[in-house]
C-alpha positions as CSV (number, residue, x, y, z in Angstrom):
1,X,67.6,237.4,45.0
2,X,67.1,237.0,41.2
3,X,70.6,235.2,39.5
4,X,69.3,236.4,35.6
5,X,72.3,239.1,34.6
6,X,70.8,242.4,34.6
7,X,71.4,245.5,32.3
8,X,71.9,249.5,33.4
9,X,72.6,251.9,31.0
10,X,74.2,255.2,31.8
11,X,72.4,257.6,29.4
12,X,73.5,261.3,29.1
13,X,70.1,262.5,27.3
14,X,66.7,261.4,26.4
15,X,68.2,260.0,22.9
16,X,70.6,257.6,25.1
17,X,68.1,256.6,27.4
18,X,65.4,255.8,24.6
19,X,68.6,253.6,22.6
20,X,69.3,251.6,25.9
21,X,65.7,250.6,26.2
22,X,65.5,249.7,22.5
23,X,68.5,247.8,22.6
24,X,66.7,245.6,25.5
25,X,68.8,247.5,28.9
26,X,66.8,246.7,32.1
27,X,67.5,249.6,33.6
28,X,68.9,253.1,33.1
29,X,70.9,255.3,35.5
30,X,70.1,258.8,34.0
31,X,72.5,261.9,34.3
32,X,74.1,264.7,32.9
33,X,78.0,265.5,32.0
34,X,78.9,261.6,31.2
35,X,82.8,262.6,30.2
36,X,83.0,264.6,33.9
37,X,81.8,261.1,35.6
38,X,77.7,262.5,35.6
39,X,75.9,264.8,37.3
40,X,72.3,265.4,38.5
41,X,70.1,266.0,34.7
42,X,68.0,269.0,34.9
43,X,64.6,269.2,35.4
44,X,63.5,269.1,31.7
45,X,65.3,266.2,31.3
46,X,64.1,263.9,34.0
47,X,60.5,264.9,33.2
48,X,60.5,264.0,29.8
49,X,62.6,261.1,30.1
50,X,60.0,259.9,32.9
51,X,57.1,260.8,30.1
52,X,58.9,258.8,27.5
53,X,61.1,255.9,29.0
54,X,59.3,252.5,30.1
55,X,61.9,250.5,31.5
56,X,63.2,251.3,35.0
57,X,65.3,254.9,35.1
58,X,67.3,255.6,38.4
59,X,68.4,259.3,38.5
60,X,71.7,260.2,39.6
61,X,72.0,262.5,42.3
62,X,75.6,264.0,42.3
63,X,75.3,267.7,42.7
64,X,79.0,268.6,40.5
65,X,81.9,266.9,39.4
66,X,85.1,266.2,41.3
67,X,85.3,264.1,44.4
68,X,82.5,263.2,46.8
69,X,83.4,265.2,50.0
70,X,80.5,267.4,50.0
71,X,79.3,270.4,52.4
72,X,75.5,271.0,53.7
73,X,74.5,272.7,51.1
74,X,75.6,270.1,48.7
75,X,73.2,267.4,50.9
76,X,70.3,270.0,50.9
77,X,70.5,270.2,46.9
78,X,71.0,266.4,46.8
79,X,67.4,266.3,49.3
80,X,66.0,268.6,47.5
81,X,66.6,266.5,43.7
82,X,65.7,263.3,45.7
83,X,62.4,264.5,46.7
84,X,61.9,265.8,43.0
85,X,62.8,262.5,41.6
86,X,60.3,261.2,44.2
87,X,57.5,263.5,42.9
88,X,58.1,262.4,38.8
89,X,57.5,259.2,40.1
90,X,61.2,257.4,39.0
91,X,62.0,254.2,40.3
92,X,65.4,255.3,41.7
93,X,68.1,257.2,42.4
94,X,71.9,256.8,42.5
95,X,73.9,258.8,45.8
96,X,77.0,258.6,47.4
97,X,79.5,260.8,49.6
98,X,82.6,260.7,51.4
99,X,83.7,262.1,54.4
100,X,87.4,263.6,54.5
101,X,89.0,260.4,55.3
102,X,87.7,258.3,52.6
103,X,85.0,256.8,54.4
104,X,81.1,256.5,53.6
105,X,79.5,260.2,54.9
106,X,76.8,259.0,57.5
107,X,74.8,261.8,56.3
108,X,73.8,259.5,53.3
109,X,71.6,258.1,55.6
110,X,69.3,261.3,54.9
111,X,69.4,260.2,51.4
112,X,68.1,257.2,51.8
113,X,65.2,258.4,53.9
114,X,64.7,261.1,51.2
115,X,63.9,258.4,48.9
116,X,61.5,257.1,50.3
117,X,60.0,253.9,48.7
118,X,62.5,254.7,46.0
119,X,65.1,251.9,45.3
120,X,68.7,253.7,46.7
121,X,71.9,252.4,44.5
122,X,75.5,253.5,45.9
123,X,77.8,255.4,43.3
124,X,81.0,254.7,42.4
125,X,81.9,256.8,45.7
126,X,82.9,253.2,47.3
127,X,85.8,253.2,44.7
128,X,87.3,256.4,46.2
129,X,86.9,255.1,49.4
130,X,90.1,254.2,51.7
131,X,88.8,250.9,52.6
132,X,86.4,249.1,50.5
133,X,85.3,246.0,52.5
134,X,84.2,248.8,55.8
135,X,82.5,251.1,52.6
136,X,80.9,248.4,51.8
137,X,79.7,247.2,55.4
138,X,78.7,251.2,55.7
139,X,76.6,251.0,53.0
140,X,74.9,248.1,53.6
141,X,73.9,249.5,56.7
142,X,72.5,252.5,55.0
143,X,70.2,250.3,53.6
144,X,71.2,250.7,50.0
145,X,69.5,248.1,47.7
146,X,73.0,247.9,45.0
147,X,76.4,249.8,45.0
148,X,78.0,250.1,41.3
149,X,81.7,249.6,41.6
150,X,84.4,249.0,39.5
151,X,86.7,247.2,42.3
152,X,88.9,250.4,43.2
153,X,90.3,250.2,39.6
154,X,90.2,252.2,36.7
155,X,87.7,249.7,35.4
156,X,85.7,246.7,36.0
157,X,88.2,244.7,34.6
158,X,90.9,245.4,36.2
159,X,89.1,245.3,39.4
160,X,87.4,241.8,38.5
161,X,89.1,240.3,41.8
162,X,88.2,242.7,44.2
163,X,84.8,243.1,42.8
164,X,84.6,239.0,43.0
165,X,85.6,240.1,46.8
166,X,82.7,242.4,47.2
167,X,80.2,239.8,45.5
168,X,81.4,237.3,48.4
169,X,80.9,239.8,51.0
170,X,77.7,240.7,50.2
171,X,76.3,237.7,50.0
172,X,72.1,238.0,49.7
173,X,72.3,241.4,51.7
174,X,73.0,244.1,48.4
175,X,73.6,244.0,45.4
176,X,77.3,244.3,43.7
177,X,77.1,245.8,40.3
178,X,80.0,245.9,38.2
179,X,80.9,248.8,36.1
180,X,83.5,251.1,34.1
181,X,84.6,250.7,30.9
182,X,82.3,247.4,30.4
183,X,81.8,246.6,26.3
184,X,80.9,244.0,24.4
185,X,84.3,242.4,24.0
186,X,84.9,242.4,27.6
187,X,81.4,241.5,29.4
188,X,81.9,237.7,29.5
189,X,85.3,237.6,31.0
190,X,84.1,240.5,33.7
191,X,81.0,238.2,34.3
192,X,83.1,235.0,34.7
193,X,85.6,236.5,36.9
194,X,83.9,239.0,39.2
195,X,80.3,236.2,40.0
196,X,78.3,239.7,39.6
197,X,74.7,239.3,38.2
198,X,74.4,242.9,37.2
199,X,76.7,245.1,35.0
200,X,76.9,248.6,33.9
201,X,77.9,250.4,31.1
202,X,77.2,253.6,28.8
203,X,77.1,251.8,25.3
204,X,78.5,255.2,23.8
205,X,79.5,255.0,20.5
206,X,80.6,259.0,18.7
207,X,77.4,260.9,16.7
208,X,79.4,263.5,14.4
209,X,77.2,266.8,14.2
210,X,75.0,267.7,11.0
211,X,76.1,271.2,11.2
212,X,76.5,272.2,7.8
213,X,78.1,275.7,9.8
214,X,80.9,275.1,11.9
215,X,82.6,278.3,13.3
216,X,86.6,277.5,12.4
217,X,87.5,279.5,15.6
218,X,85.7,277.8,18.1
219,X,88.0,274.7,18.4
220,X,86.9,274.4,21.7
221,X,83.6,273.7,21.0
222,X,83.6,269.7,19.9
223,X,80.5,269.6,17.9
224,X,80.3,266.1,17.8
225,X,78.5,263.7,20.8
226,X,78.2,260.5,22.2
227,X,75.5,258.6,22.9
228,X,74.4,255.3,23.8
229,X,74.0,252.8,20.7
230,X,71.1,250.4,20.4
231,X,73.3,248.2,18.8
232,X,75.8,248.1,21.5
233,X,73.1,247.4,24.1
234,X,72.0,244.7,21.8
235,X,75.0,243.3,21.6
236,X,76.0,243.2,25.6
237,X,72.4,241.9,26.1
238,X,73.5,238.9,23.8
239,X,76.8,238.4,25.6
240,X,74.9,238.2,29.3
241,X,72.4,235.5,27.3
242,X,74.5,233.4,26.7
């Protein structure tokens, strides 16, 4: 398994995705509804970001927001975006579900096989999960390739000890990717302490609108966006060089 520190970009649009591979990510996980965690990108989306993007793209796969206890016909819309991420011809996608009592859903199993000779990464489901060390044994047996965790914490951080856990645990059989709330100013002390080799981020900086119109009623409607900036891709790149 390769030791050179490894890239993903979370990219909520086609801009995002095009700035992470600018700014030298390796990979991107692409979705929709970034603020709400992400969500499965729609079908426009994922076939021009195929069209367009060079670098790896793994799609996620997470039918709505909210937590990951999902009902059938939540897995049969997850099968069904699987097997159209399988027919763009995308290098991955990104699942994960819960059963009830906070452990891995075994039917993630039909995920995987979904997939195909796609490469499978594991959400941060594992980080809702009751027991971390038997999610991570779980998903491992799933046959996941990389599960994206942020150490049961609200970031990677803050979860640096328990990821460094998860690292040790995991040994050559999966990949442990750190992630949540990763920048610049923090990557070197979450690579030191957690012995990951690959980290994940969103690199979002705030794009005000160019509106010249804004409705003064609709205060609901935030005009403004975020979006993933070259420059801070550059610049997490530069802390993983050195």
């Amino acid at each position: 398994m390769s030791q050179q520190p490894l890239l993903e970009i979370a990219a909520g649009s086609l801009a995002s995705a095009l700035a992470a591979q600018e700014g030298g990510a390796d990979r991107v996980e692409l979705c929709s509804s970034l603020a709400e965690g992400g969500i499965t990108p729609s079908y426009g989306m994922l076939a021009v970001v195929r069209e367009r993007v060079r670098i790896p793209v793994y799609v996620l796969v997470r039918p709505r927001a909210g937590d990951f206890l999902y009902g059938e016909a939540d897995f049969e819309m997850m099968r069904r975006d699987i097997e159209t991420c399988v027919g763009l011809g995308f290098d991955g996608v990104v699942i994960g579900a819960l059963d009830a009592d906070g452990h891995v859903d075994p039917r993630c199993g039909e995920l995987v096989r979904a997939a195909g000779k796609l490469g499978v990464t594991f959400h941060r489901a594992i980080d809702a999960s009751a027991d971390l060390n038997r999610a991570l044994d779980s998903i491992m047996a799933l046959g996941c390739e990389r599960v994206l965790t942020s150490g049961g914490c609200a970031n990677a951080l803050a979860g640096a000890p328990v990821i460094a856990s998860l690292v040790k645990q995991a040994g050559d059989r999966i990949r442990v990717m750190a992630g949540a709330g990763i920048r610049p100013g923090n990557l070197a002390e979450v690579v030191r302490l957690t012995g990951a080799h690959e980290f994940h981020g969103s690199a979002k900086v705030r794009v005000k609108s160019s509106m010249r119109y804004l409705n003064p009623a609709l205060k609901d409607l935030a005009p403004d966006t975020e979006q993933t900036s070259v420059e801070e891709v550059r610049a997490m790149k530069a802390r993983l060089a050195s």
